[in-house]
Residue, then its C-alpha position, 0 to 999 in steps of 0.5 A: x134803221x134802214x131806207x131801203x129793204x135789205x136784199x132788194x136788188x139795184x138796178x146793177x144787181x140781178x134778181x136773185x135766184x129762185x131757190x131750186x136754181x141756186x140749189x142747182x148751181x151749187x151742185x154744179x159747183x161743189x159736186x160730190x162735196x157734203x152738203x147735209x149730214x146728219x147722224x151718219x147720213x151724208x148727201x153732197x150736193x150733186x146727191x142733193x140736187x137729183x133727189x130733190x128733183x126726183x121728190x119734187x115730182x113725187x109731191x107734184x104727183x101726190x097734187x102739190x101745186x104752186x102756192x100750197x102750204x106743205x106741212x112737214x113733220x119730220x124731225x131734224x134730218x137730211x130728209x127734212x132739208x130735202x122735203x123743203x127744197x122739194x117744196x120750193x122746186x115745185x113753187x111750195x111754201x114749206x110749213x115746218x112742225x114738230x115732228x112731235x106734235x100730238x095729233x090733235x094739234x097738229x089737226x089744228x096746224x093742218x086745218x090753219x095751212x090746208x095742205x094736200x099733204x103732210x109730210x111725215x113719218x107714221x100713221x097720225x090720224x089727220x084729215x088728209x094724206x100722209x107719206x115720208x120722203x122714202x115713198x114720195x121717191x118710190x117709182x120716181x126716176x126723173x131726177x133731171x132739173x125742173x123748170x124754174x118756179x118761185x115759191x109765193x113765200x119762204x115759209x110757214x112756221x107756227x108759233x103758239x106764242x103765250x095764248x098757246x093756240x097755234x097760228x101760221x107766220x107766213x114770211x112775206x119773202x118768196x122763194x128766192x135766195x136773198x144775199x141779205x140773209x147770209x150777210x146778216x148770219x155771217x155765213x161764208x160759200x165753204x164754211x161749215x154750220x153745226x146746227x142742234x136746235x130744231x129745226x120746225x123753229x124759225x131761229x134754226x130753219x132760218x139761219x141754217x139754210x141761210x148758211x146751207x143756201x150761200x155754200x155752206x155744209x149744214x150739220x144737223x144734230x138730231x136732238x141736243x146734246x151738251x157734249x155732243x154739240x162740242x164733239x161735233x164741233x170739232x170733228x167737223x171743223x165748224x165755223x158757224x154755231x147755233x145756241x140759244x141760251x139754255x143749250x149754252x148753260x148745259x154746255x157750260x156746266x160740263x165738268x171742266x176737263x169734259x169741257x175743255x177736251x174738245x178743240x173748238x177754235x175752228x168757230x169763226x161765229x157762235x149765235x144766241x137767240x130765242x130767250x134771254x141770256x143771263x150776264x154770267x153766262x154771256x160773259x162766259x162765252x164771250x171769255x171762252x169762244x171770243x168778243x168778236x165770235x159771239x153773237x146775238x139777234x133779237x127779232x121775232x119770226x115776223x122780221x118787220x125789224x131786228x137787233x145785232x150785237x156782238x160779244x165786244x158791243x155787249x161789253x160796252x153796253x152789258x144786257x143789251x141786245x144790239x141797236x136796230x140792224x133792219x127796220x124800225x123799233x120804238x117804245x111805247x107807253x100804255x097809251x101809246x106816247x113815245x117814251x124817253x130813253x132809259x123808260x121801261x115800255x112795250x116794245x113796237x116794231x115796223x118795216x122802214x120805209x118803202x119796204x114790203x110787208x115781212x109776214x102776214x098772219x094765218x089764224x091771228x091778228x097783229x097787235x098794232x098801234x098806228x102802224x106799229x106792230x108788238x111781239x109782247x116783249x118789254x124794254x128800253x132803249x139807251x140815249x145811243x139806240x141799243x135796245x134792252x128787254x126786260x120780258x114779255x109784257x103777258x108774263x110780268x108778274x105784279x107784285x104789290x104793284x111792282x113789276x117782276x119781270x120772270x126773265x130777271x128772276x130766271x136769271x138769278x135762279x140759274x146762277x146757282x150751281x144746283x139749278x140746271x134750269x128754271x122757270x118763274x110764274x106768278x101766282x095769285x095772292x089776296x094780300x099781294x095780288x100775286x107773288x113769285x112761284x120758282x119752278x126749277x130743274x136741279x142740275x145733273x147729279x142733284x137730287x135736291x136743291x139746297x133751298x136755304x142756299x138758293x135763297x140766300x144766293x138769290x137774295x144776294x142778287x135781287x130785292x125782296x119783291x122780286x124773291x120767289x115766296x115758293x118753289x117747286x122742284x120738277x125732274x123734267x126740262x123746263x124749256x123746250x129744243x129751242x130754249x122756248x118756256x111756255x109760261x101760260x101753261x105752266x101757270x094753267x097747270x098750277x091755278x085752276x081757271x075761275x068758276 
């Protein structure tokens, strides 16, 4: 736990840097060195800075004022960084989406943010104006410095969580360059990070400008790619990696000779987040890429707290997620007594002491306990403060009146060979109240699961209340870009609502 809220400055330090300053400065600095590449397209730094000057103005001239939310619905591009630092010269809270909203959703994203304008590509009907970064330079020709504005916020993702109705996390950090982020993602000035998550989600917005911010050239992949996140990688000669779990089961299921093709040992830093990562494939990482290079957080976009734990921790303390790096967590029962180490309760997070609130909700309420605040995740501590999570306290599954927590059954299910991926849901049973229901993505190249296998191998690795009484086959991907299920739509999907 920490007294003090990380980055706050001493009275020896100067404050930090608003971001349209530091973005400058490094354009002073490295000049024509990349600075963003994606899919062909490469901006250096000098290039960088005068665009984002040029298009700061095109977003002051479509009436973009300090303090406004700006929507951007742009897939992962040069563009989509050039869109958020735009925001940031002219003191705008960047309120990233995905660029693959339907337009009714993202009305309801627009209606929470009310931006005067949405950044995006097309024509979507909204209530309100759209242009793409191309015609916010049109006719813009002052690419000189803008005076020094801080943004009131960061940022503005969404996040559905598991009600599936979209809320804004607005980040209670303005919009400067706090030296605290790029020590925590261990990024480096010159290093290089390959980014194939996307990046209207926190975990990828948030760790890659981290990186982009301190120095770093930012490589953004337009969309995952098992292979080509490896060639990437050692065409660039990254030293920074993202990955939540799903990505890191594609990559490995690559035929070996695929696999092992590409030089990868420029990687200073490998991280996983966002979902839970099986212990098969954690441990295989961490034999591959190295216990020292592997590493993972566990906190949500609201950052009131967060976990670290590196690949030779986890050895030490297999399935654990780290021990608290900043902030407070506890464990709390269901009447809200604090629970010894080694019980299984909800999950309830806090700043430390004397530390500003971290975020604040646009279209939701936090669940508190005191000053307590819950994610919805389930888990326990040991006697030694690493922190171990066993789901979402609204996807537990009640069988018999024991608990099933999907993570744990997702995790057998992917093991096995023919699985590329899956999902477990309960459904309602009038013996058992509910029961375990498989959803599951065959490999590539399966074109059915062995079922009686899959049974026998689950059976090997989890009770019998735990097993799935059904499964279901689908063809699709099961989770999204950022290895995120929606479980609640999945089982709106397949149990129609009560009448």
């Amino acid at each position: 736990m920490t007294d003090t809220a990380p980055g706050t400055p001493t009275l020896a330090e100067p404050p930090p840097p608003p971001i349209g300053v530091r973005v400058g400065e490094l354009a002073g600095r490295y000049g024509d060195t990349p600075a963003v590449v994606c899919e062909g397209t490469t901006r250096s730094w000098a290039e960088l800075e005068r665009r984002t000057n040029r298009l700061a103005r095109g977003l002051l001239a479509r009436g973009v004022a300090h303090g406004d939310l700006l929507t951007i619905g742009l897939p992962n591009s040069v563009e989509f960084v050039e869109a958020c630092i735009a925001a940031w010269k002219v003191g705008a809270v960047p309120q990233p989406v995905s660029a693959a909203l339907p337009p009714l959703e993202l009305q309801g994203v627009v209606e929470l943010a009310d931006p005067p304008l949405v950044v995006a590509r097309g024509d979507i009907p909204l209530d309100r104006p759209i242009a793409d970064v191309e015609e916010l330079l049109a006719g813009v020709e002052d690419d000189a410095p803008l005076p020094p504005v801080v943004s009131p916020a960061y940022k503005a993702p969404t996040s559905g969580g598991s009600t599936g109705r979209p809320k804004l996390i607005v980040s209670g950090q303005t919009g400067v360059v706090e030296p605290f982020g790029a020590l925590v993602w261990k990024h480096r000035p010159g290093g290089v990070l390959v980014m194939p998550g996307p990046m209207y989600h926190n975990g990828p917005f948030t760790s890659a400008m981290a990186g982009l911010l301190d120095g770093s050239t930012l490589v953004l992949m337009p969309k995952f790619d098992a292979e080509g996140v490896l060639a990437t990688v050692e065409r660039h000669r990254a030293t920074w990696l993202y990955l939540v779990p799903a990505m890191m089961s594609r990559i490995w299921r690559l035929p070996d000779d695929v696999r092992t093709r590409y030089d990868i040992s420029s990687l200073e830093t490998v991280w996983h987040l966002a979902a839970p990562c099986p212990p098969w494939l954690k441990e295989a990482w961490i034999d591959w890429v190295g216990p020292e290079v592997l590493m993972e957080l566990y906190a949500g976009t609201e950052a009131q707290a967060g976990t670290i734990i590196s690949g030779a921790e986890w050895l030490e303390h297999r399935g654990s997620v780290g021990k608290v790096l900043y902030g407070e967590m506890t464990i709390l029962g269901p009447d809200g007594e604090q629970l010894p180490p080694g019980t299984v309760g909800e999950v309830f997070l806090r700043r430390g002491p004397g530390q500003a609130p971290s975020y604040r909700y646009i279209g939701a309420e936090a669940r508190t306990r005191g000053d307590w605040e819950s994610l919805g995740d389930v888990g326990w501590m040991d006697e030694d403060g690493y922190l171990y999570l066993a789901d979402r306290r609204t996807d537990m599954i009640l069988v018999g009146g024991s608990n099933v927590y999907p993570a744990e059954v997702e995790a057998a299910l992917d093991e096995h060979p023919q699985v590329a991926s899956s999902a477990v849901i309960g459904l309602p049973d009038d013996d058992l109240g509910q029961v375990v229901h498989a959803i599951v993505q065959p490999a590539p190249g399966i074109d059915d699961v062995d079922l009686d296998d899959l049974r026998r191998h689950l059976a090997e690795r989890l009770v019998r209340y735990k097993q799935p009484r059904t499964f279901e086959l689908v063809a699709e991907p099961l989770r999204d870009e950022a290895g995120k299920v929606r479980r609640s739509q999945l089982l709106a999907d397949r149990v129609p609502p009560a009448t």
